[in-house]
C-alpha positions in Angstrom: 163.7 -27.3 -53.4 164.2 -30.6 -54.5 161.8 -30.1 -57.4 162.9 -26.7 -58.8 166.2 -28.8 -59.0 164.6 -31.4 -61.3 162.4 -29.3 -63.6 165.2 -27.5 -64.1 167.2 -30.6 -65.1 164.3 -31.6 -66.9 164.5 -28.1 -69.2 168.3 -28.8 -69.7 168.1 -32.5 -70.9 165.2 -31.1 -73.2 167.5 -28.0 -75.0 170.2 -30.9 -74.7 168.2 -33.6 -76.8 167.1 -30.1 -78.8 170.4 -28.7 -79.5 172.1 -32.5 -80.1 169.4 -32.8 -83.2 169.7 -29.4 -84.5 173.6 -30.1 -84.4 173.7 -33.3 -86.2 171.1 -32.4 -88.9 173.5 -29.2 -89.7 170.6 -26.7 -88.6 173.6 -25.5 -85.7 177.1 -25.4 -86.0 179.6 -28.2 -85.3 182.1 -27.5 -82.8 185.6 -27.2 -83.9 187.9 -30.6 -83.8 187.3 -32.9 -81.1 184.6 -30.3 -79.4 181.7 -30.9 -80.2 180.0 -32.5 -77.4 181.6 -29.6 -74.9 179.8 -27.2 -77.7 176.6 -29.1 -77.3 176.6 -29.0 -73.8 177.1 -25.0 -73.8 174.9 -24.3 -76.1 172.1 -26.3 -74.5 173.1 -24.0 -70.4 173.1 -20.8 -73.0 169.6 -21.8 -74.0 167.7 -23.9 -70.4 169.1 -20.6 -68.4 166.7 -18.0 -69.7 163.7 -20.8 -70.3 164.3 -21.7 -66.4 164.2 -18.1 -65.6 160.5 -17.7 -67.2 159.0 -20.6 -66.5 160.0 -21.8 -62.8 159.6 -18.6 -61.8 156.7 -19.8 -59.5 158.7 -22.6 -58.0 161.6 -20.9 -57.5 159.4 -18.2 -55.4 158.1 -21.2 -53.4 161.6 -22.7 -52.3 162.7 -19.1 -51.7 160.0 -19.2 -49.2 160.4 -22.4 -48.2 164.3 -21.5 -47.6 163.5 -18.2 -45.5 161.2 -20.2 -43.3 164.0 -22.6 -42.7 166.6 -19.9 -41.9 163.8 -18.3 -39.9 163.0 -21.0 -38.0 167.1 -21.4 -37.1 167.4 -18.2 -35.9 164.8 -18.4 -33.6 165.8 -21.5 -32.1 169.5 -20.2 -31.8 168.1 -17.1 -29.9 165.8 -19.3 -27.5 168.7 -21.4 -26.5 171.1 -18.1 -26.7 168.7 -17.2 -24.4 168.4 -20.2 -22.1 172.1 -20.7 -21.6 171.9 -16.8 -20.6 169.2 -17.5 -18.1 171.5 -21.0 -16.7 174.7 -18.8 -16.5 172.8 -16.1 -14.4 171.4 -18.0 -12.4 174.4 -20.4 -11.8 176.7 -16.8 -11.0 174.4 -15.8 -8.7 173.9 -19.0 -7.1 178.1 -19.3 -6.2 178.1 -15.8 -5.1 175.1 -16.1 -2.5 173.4 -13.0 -4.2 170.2 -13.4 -6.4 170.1 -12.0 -10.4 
């Protein structure tokens, strides 16, 4: 997961340094008054959003994975020891009334 987070990062500082050029050699529009940077910024998520989606493809399918055999994992571990307290509570309950489960 960890690295799906940083190539994406990665692909957003690149369109960032991209756009920033492209903005200051008068290829791209300035932003109006004081926002140019905020116009920068916005134009460089508008841009890494669709790259990310074509290229990490692969990785993100490999942290999905890696995520559903992590919530996986929880669940079963929750039902074992859903299970185990069951098992205790029977056994304690039938234990104080002098009749087995």
């Amino acid at each position: 997961m960890l690295r799906y987070t940083l190539m994406r990062l990665g692909i957003f500082v690149g369109c960032l340094v991209v756009v920033w050029g492209l903005v200051y050699s008068g290829i791209a529009p300035r932003g109006l008054g004081a926002s140019n940077g905020m116009w920068i910024v916005l134009l460089a998520l508008v841009l890494s959003a669709p790259i990310s989606f074509v290229v990490l493809r692969k990785e993100r399918d490999r942290a999905s994975a890696k995520i559903v055999e992590r919530v996986d994992r929880t669940k079963a571990n929750l039902e074992r020891n859903r299970s185990q307290e069951d098992t205790a509570d029977d056994a304690a309950r039938g234990g104080a009334q002098g009749q087995p489960s």
